[in-house]
C-alpha positions as CSV (number, residue, x, y, z in Angstrom):
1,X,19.0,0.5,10.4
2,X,20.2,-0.4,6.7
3,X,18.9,-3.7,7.1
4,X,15.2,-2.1,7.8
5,X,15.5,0.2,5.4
6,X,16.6,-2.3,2.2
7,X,13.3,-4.6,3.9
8,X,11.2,-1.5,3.8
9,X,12.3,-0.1,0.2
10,X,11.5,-3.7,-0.9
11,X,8.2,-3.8,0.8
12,X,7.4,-0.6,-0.9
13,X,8.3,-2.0,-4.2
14,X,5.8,-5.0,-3.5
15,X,3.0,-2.9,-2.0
16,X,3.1,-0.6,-5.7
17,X,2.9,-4.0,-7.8
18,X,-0.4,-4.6,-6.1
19,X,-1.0,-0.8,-5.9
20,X,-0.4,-0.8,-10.1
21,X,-2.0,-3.8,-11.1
22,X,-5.6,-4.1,-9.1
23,X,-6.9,-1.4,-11.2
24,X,-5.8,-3.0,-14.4
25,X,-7.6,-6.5,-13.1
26,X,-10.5,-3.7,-12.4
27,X,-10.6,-2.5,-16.5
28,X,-10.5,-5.8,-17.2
29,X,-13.5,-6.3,-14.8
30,X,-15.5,-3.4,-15.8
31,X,-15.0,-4.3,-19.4
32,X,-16.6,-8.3,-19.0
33,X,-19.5,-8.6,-21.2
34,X,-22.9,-9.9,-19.0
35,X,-22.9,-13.3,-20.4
36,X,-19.1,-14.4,-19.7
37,X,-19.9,-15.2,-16.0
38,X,-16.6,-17.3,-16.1
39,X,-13.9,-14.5,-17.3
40,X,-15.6,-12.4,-14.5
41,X,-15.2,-14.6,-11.6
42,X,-12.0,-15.6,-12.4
43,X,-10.9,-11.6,-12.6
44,X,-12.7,-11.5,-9.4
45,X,-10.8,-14.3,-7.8
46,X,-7.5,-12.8,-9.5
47,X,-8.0,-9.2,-7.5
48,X,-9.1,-10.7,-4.4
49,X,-6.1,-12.6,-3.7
50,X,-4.0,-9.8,-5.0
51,X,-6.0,-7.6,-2.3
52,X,-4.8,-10.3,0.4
53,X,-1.4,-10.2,-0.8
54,X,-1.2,-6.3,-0.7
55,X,-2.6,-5.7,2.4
56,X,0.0,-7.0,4.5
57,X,2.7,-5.1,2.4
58,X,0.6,-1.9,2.7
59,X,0.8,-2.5,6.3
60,X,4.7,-3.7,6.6
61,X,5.2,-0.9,4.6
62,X,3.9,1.7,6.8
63,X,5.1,0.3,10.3
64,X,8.8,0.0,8.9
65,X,8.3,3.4,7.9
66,X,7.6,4.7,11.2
67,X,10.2,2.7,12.6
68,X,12.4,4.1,10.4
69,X,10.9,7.3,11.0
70,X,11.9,6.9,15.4
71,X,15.4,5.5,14.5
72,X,16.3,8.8,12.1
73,X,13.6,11.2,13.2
74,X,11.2,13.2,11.4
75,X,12.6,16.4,10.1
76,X,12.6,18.4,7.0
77,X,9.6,19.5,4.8
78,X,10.0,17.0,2.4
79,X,9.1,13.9,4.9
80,X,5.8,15.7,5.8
81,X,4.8,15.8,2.2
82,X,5.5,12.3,1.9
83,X,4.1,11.1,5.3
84,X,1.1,13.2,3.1
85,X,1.2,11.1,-0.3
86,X,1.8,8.1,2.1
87,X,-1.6,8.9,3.6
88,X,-2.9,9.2,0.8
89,X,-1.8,6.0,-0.7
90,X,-3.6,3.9,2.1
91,X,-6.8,6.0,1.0
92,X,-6.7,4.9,-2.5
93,X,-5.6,1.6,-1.0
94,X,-8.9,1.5,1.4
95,X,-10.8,2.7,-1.4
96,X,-9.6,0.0,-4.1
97,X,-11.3,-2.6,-1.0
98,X,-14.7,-1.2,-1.5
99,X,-14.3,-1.1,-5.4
100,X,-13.5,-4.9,-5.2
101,X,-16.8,-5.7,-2.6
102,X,-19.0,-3.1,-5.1
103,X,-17.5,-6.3,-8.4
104,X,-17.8,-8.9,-6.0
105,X,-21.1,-7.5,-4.7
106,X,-22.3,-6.9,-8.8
107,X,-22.6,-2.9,-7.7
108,X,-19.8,-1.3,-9.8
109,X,-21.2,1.9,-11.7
110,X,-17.8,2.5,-13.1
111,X,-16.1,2.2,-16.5
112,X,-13.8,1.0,-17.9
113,X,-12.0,4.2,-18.6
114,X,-12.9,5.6,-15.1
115,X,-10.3,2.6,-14.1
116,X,-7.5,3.9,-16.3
117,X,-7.8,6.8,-15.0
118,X,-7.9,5.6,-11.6
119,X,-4.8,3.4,-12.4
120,X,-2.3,6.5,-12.4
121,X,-3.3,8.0,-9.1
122,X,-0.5,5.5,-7.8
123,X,1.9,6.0,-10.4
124,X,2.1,9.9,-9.6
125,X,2.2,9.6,-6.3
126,X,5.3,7.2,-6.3
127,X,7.0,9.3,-8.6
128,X,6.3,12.7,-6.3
129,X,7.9,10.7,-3.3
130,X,10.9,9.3,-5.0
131,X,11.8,12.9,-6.0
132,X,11.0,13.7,-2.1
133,X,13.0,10.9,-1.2
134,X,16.4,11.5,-3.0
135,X,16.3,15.3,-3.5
136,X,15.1,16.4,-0.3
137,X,14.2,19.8,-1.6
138,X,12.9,21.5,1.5
């Protein structure tokens, strides 16, 4: 179980770097003026194979999870809060697929700033499940 549990905390780890950096590729998007055709699609190209890269992390992430989950159980407060924020995270995840067809697509309605914004959603969320993790508070 140690073994799955190192793969998983690394998949996790791999899963945020895609998590952290789409939205910035999605600033950097938002912020292309209409005549540089070329910075755009190569931004576009830059968060679509991020998006393929991420996906099967997102998804090794959350089946090592549950395994982990059968091979320890699932008990205490704290693990439904972060099954919760896990959820979550494949929501913003899901979502950050349809922001990339709306650039792809030339649909976005977003700024710039909106993106920055939307940037820390993961960075919260990590941070509220490593306390979960390691303090177990309930």
């Amino acid at each position: 179980m140690l073994i799955l549990k190192t793969l998983h905390i690394w998949m996790v780890v791999s899963w945020f770097a895609g998590l952290f950096y789409l939205p910035r590729i999605y600033v950097n998007l938002a912020m292309v003026p209409v005549d540089s055709q070329a910075e755009y699609e190569r931004l576009l190209l830059m968060a679509g194979k991020l998006f393929k890269f991420m996906t099967p992390l997102a998804v090794l992430t959350v089946v090592s999870g549950l395994w982990l989950w059968l091979g320890y159980g699932f008990s205490g407060g704290w693990l439904h809060v972060k099954t919760t924020l896990v959820a979550a995270l494949a929501v913003y995840h899901a979502y950050c697929a349809r922001l990339l067809q709306a650039f792809r697509t030339r649909q976005n309605q977003k700024s710039h700033v909106w993106f920055r914004f939307f940037n820390e959603i993961p960075v919260l969320i990590l941070l509220a499940v490593i306390f979960l993790v390691v303090l177990k508070p309930f």
